[in-house]
N, C-alpha and C positions, 0 to 999 in steps of 0.2 A: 406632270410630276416626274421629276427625276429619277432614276435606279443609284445613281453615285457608287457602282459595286457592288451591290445587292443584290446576296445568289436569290436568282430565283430560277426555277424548274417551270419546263412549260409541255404541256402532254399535245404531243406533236401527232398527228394523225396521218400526215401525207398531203392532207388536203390542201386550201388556198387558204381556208378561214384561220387554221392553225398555226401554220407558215408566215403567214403575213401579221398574226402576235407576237412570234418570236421574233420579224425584224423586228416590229416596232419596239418590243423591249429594249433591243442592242442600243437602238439608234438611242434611247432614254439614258443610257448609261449601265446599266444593271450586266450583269454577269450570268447571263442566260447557259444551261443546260437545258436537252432536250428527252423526254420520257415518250418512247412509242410502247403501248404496252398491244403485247399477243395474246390476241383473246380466243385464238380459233385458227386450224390448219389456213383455212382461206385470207390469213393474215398479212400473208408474208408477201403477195404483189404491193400493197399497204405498206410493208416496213419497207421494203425498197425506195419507193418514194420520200419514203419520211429520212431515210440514209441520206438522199439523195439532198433534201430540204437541208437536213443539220450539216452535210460538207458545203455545200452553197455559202451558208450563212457561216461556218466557220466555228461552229460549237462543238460540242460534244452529245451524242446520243446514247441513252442507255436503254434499252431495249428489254422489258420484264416480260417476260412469260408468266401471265396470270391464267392459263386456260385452267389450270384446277379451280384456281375462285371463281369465271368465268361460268363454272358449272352450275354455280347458286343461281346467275342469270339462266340461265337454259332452263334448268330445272322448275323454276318462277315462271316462265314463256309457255312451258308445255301446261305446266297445274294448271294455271289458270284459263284456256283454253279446256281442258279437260273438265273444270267446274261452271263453260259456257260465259262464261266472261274474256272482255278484250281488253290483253295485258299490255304493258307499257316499257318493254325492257331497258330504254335509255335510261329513264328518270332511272329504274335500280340499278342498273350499270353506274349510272354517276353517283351514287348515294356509298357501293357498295366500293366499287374499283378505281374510277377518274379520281375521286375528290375523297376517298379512302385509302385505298391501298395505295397509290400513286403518290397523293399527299404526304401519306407516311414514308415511302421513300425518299419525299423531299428530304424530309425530316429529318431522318437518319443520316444526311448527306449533307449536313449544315444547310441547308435549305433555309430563307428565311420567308420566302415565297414560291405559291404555286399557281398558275397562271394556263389558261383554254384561248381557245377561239372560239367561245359561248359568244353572241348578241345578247348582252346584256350590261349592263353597271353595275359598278361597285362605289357605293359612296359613302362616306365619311359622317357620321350624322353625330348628337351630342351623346347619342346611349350606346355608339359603339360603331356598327358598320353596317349599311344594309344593302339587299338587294334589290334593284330596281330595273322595270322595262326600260330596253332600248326605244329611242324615236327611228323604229324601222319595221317594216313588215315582216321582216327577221328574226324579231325579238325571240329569243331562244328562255328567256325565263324560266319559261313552265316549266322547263326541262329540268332545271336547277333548284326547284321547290323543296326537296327531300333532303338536301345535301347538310348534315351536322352545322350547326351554327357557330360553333368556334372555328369553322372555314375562314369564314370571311373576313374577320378582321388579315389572314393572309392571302388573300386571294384578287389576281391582277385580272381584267377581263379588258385587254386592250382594243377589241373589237367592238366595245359596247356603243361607241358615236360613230360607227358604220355603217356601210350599208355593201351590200353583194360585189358592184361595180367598183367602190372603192376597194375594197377587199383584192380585188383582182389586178386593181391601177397600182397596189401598195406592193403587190408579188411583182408584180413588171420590174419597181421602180429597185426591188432587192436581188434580181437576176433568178427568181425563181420561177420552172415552169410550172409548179402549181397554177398560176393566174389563168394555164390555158386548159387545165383540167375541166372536163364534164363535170356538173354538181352531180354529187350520187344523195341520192332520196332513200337508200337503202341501207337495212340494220346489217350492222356489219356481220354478224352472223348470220345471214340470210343470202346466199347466191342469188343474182339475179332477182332479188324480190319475191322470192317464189316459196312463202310461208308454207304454201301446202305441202311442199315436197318436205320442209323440215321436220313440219308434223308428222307426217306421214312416216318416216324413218324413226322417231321417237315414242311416238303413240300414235301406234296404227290404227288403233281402234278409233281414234277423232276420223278417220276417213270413212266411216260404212255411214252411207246414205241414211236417210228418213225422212218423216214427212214433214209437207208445210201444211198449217192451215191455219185459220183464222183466229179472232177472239173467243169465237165460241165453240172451236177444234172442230169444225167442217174441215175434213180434208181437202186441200186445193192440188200439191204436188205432192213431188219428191227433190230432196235438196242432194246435195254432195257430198255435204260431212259437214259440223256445226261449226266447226273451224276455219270456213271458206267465208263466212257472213258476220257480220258487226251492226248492232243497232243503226237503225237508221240508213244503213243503206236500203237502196230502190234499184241500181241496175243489176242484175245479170241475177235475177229469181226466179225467171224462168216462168212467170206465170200472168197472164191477163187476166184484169179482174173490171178493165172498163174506166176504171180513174186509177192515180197512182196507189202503190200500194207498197210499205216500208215493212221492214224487220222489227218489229217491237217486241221481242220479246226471244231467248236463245233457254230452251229449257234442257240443261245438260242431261238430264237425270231421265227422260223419256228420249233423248235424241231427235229433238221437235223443234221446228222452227215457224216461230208464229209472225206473222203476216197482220195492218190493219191501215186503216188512211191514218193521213198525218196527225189528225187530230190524238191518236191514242197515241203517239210517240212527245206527245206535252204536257209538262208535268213542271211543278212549283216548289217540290220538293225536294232534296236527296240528303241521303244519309251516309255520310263515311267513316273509314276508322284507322288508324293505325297514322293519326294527328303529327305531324313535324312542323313547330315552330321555329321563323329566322325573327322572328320579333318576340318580348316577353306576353307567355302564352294571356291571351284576355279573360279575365276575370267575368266578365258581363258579354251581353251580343254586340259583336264588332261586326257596322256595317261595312259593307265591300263589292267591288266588282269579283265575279268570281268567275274563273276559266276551268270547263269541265272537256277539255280537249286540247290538242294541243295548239291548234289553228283557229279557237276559238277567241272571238274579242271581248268576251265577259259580258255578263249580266248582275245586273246588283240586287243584293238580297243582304240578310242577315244572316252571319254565321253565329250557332251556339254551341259552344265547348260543353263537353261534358266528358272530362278526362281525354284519354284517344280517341272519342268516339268525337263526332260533328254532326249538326243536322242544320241543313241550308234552307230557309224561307226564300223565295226569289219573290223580288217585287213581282216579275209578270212570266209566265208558263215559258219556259224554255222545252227547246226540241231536243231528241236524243238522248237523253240522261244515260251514259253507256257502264253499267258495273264492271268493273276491274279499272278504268280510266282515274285520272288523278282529278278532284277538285281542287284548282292553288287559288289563293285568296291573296287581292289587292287592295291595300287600304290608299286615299289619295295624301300624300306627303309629302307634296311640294312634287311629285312626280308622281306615277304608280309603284308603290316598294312593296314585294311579296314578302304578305306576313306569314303565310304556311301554308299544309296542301295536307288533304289526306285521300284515301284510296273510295274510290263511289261506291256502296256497297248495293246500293238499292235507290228506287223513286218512291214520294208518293203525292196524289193530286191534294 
């Protein structure tokens, strides 16, 4: 598809993935600007690259400082954490800032497009526009589940028939050294990966130790703070029990972290709330493949609407069901196109 002159805005991060959609824009025709926005002191080795990306290519960059909106994310990472659940700050970054606030600067800017370096598709269908998995181990989807659904009839995702290697072959072939960057696996406001330290500066109190113990509260240890562990993990617990033994359970409210075999970490059930549709919301139970993580590859169950709230029947017992995680729902449409996602509030067998 051609750009023919078509402003479009593209949220430039530094990286390869983001860089290598802004050429391919040029190269379509379109009239690319680029948006790095500053969400945090640790920002700015990030905006230099991304300076560096937009004079490469020849554009222009404008640079928002969102760290006051920024704070909504923080704020959302530390609560939720604080009520023993494991939060998701990408998906509300994107929902709140990328494909919010940034959007609307298109906007304001004659914008008539806004465009990422998400792995995923945007496609053209007869009730409007929808979004759908990439064919790559990449697919970035899940991530995109929450975003307002008058997005997407604007919204360019030139990375979505990619894959990493090409991502990197396409920075070569635009003179950018993104291509030779390390992937970083880390939230951008997170140094080093090192969540603990962030909590700890924010809410101390998530740091004071307690105990581990079983289903039926036998004490086994002492853990490090509730904030170090997420359902479902098994390494670094610290504790022999003789066969494996997982996190099932993070009770914020005693500062307890309960411990059991795999079997008590599956479950057929879950229930979430706080519902965002990119398709028109279902009237009745829409079967689906459903992903309750981000690296998961779905399980099919039946989801049933009941206003914002959802509750998932899964054909067969899925592992880890994690509260504060997103469940995003895939209907099959000629591809996988995500119909919506809401926040896991709870399991049940």
């Amino acid at each position: 598809m051609g750009g023919f002159g078509k402003k479009v805005f593209v949220a430039i991060s530094g990286g390869v993935d983001s860089s290598a959609a802004a050429g391919i824009l040029l190269g379509r025709g379109y009239e690319v600007s680029g948006i790095f926005m500053l969400t945090c002191d640790e920002s700015h080795t990030a905006e230099n690259r991304a300076r560096e990306v937009a004079a490469t290519l020849g554009i222009k960059l404008h640079v928002l400082d969102v760290r006051k909106e920024f704070q909504k994310v923080l704020d959302y990472f530390c609560g939720e954490y604080t009520q023993g659940r494991t939060p998701n700050p990408c998906v509300v970054c994107n929902r709140l800032i990328k494909f919010g606030k940034l959007w609307r600067f298109a906007q304001d800017n004659e914008g008539e497009y806004f465009a990422t370096g998400h792995y995923a598709r945007i496609v053209e269908i007869p009730d409007g526009w929808g979004l759908y998995e990439a064919p790559t181990e990449k697919d970035q989807s899940y991530a995109l589940a929450m975003i307002d659904r008058t997005v997407l009839a604007h919204l360019i995702l030139p990375m979505g028939d990619c894959d990493k290697e090409q991502a990197r072959q396409l920075s070569r072939q635009f003179g950018l050294r993104t291509a030779e960057h390390r992937e970083s696996q880390e939230i951008c406001f997170i140094p080093d990966d090192d969540y603990a330290a962030v909590l700890e500066k924010f809410v101390p109190d998530l740091a004071g130790d307690g105990d581990i113990v079983d289903s039926s509260r036998r004490v086994l240890g002492r853990h490090r703070g509730i904030s170090r562990y997420t359902i479902g993990q098994r390494r670094g617990l610290g504790i022999a029990m003789g066969k494996p033994y997982y996190v099932v359970r993070i009770d914020a409210k005693s500062n307890t972290l309960i411990l059991g075999p795999k079997e008590e970490l599956m479950h057929k059930k879950l229930f979430a709330a706080g519902a965002n549709w990119l398709i028109e919301p279902p009237d009745g139970p829409l079967r689906a493949k459903v992903k309750i993580r981000y690296n998961d590859k779905g399980s099919a169950g039946v989801v049933h609407r009941r206003g914002e709230q959802i509750e998932v029947d899964f054909e067969r017992c899925v592992s880890a069901i994690t509260p504060g995680q997103l469940a995003v729902f895939y209907i099959d449409d000629g591809g996988w196109r995500v119909a919506g996602g809401a926040w896991i509030e709870r399991w049940a067998d």
